[in-house]
C-alpha positions, 0 to 999 in steps of 0.5 A: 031857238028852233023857231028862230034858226028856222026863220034864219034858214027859210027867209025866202018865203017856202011852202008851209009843207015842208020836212023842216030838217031836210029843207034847212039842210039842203037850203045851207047847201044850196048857200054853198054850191053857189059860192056864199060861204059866208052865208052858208057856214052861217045856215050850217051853224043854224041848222045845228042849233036848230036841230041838234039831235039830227044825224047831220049835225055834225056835218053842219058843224063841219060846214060852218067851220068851213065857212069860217074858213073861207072867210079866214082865207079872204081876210088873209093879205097877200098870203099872210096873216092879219088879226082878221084872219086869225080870228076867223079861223080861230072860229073855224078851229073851234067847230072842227075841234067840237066834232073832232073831239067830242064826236069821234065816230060821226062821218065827218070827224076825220074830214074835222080832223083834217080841216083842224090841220088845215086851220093849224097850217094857215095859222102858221103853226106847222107843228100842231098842223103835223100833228093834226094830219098825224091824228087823221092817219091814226084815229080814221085809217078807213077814212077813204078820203081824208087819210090820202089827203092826210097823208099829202098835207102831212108832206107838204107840212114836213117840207115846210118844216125842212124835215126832208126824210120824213116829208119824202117817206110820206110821199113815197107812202102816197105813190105806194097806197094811192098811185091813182089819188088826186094829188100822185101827179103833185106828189111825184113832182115833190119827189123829184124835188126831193132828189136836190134837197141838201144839195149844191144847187146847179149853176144858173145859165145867164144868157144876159142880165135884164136888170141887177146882176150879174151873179153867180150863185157862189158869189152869193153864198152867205145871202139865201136866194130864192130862184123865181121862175116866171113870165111876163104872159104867164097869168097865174105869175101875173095874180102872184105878182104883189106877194112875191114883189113885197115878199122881195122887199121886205126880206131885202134888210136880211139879205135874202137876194132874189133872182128872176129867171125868164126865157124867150116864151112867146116872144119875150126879150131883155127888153120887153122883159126890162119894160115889164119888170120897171112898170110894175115895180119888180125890185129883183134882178133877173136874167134871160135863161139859156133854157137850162137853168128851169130843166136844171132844177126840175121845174116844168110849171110857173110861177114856181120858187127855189130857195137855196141857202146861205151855204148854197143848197138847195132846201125849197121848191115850191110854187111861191103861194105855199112859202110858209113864214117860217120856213122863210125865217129859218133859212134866213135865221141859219148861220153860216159865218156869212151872214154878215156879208154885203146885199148885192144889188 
């Protein structure tokens, strides 16, 4: 088997003296750091075949999950999950559970723990994913690395969730312990989103309708809404743009109504606007903003997406990639004696 796994590694003709342990190792690293993660999960996966009593093994094992789940991720279809999927990153699960579990003082078991709550989350199931954050902060407190991120993720988890007390309390925890961590720039954004979780969402502000409309958000109460801010120049709008359109759609039959807003940036006007939404085939209404609606809800990025219940509160805000399904599913489940109330168009 190791004569094998080595051959795997080291198919591109190497030196025959060579530290056969290091070389394999460094080769799978070598796979990842230029963007083959396929590959590179593959080579992690070897090596620890190969070499199983290698005080690396369990980072190789981390490694090749990780490569499972970038696979995972490539076979996801505009941001949601496909039976490729899943099965990919069932795969990547059963590594991070292996090292996780059966190897909890290695290096790498809270980084497995972590990524078993990363797996759990895009696999939709928000509560194991809460759970395995949760694991992180408890069993690996002295991990440096992986507690902060822990303790992020468990957030943003939480938000999904709609639980806004315990998603604001892990925020809150983050500035406190890390007010220099990677994510205390996203993190105190989230907590001013915060502030208008529950809330009545503040009034939009048309300054004209460019196409569908007009609304006003008490004349939708009873339909969840969801507030998406965009650009017509705005590329990472541009990459979203095929979710959020089939995201518009296929939650129309709900009676979910959305709601483009837009400003005059960079010369955009009703028209070109008009002009932009028609030739790609954006099915949503839309207006040109007073440039008081987007101050209105804290935003100051796009794209970014507010939802807003049927009773007309605030209860999302998010960059629209992170919508979990079942956030989405229980806004649109909840019952406010509305529900049965026309779409508007």
């Amino acid at each position: 088997m190791k004569i094998l796994a080595i051959a795997l590694l080291f198919g591109l003709g190497l030196s025959p003296a060579f530290d056969a342990e290091s070389d394999a190792f460094d080769a799978a690293k070598a796979l990842k750091k230029s963007g083959k993660v396929a590959e590179a999960g593959a080579a992690f996966e070897a090596f620890a075949k190969a070499f199983p009593d290698s005080p690396r093994v369990g980072e190789a094992l981390v490694e090749a999950g990780v490569g499972w789940f970038g696979v995972a991720r490539d076979r996801q279809v505009l941001h949601r999950a496909t039976p490729e999927s899943d099965e990919a990153f069932g795969k990547a699960r059963d590594f991070f559970a292996q090292v996780a579990a059966d190897r909890p003082s290695d290096p790498s078991a809270g980084r497995a723990q972590y990524m078993l709550g990363s797996t759990d989350l895009f696999l939709g199931d928000l509560p194991s994913a809460e759970k395995d954050y949760s694991l992180v902060l408890e069993k690996f407190a002295s991990d440096p690395k992986y507690v902060p991120k822990s303790l992020e993720r468990r957030a943003a988890v939480r938000r999904h969730l709609l639980q806004d007390d315990l998603a604001l309390a892990d925020l809150h925890k983050y500035l406190a312990d890390y007010p220099k961590g990677e994510e205390a720039e996203s993190v105190a954004r989230y907590v001013q989103f915060a502030g208008l979780n529950g809330k009545q969402a503040p009034a939009i502000d048309p300054a004209a309708w460019i196409q569908g409309g007009p609304h006003t958000l008490e004349s939708l109460h009873g339909h969840v809404v969801g507030l998406y801010f965009f650009a017509t120049w705005c590329e990472k709008c541009a990459k979203e743009m095929p979710f959020v359109r089939e995201l518009a759609r296929r939650t129309e039959p709900s009676g979910m109504v959305f709601i483009g807003v837009l400003d005059r940036s960079k010369g955009q006007t009703v028209e070109s606007v008009g002009a932009f939404m028609k030739e790609n085939d954006l099915p949503f209404a839309a207006f040109m903003d007073k440039a008081r609606t987007k101050p209105a809800y804290l935003g100051t990025t796009i794209p970014d997406l507010v939802l807003i219940d049927k009773a007309g509160r605030v209860r999302w805000h998010d960059h629209p990639a992170n919508l979990a399904e079942y956030t989405l599913e229980t806004l649109i489940g909840e019952d406010d004696g509305k529900a049965e109330a026309a779409v508007p168009k």
